[in-house]
N, C-alpha and C positions, 0 to 999 in steps of 0.2 A: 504494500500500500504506500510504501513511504515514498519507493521508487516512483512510483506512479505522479505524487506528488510535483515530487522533483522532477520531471521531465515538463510536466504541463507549467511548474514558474518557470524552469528555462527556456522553452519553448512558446510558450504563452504569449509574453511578452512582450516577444520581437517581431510574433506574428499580428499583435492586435496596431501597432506601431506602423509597420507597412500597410494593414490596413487603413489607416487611418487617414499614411501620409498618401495611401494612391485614389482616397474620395476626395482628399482636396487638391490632385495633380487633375484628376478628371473635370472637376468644374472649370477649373483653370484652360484645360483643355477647351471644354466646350466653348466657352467666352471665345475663345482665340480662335477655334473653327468657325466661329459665326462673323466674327470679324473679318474672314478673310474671305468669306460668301462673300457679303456686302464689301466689299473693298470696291472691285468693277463697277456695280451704281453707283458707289460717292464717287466714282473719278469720273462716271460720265454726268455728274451734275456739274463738277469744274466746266 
């Protein structure tokens, strides 16, 4: 049981962390996909 423990704090926490940081690379992501849609309409309003 103790083992068991131990694997899920060393493992745990590095997995919750990547998650974390790859919900906030994805919004980021999207922002910047959507930016670069619309990029061609603002330059044809120049």
């Amino acid at each position: 049981m103790e083992q068991w423990l131990s694997v899920i704090s060393e493992v745990g926490f590095p997995i919750i962390v990547t998650l974390y940081l790859l919900n906030r690379i994805e919004s980021k992501l999207d922002t910047l996909n959507h930016s670069i849609q619309m990029l061609p309409s603002e330059l044809q309003k120049l």
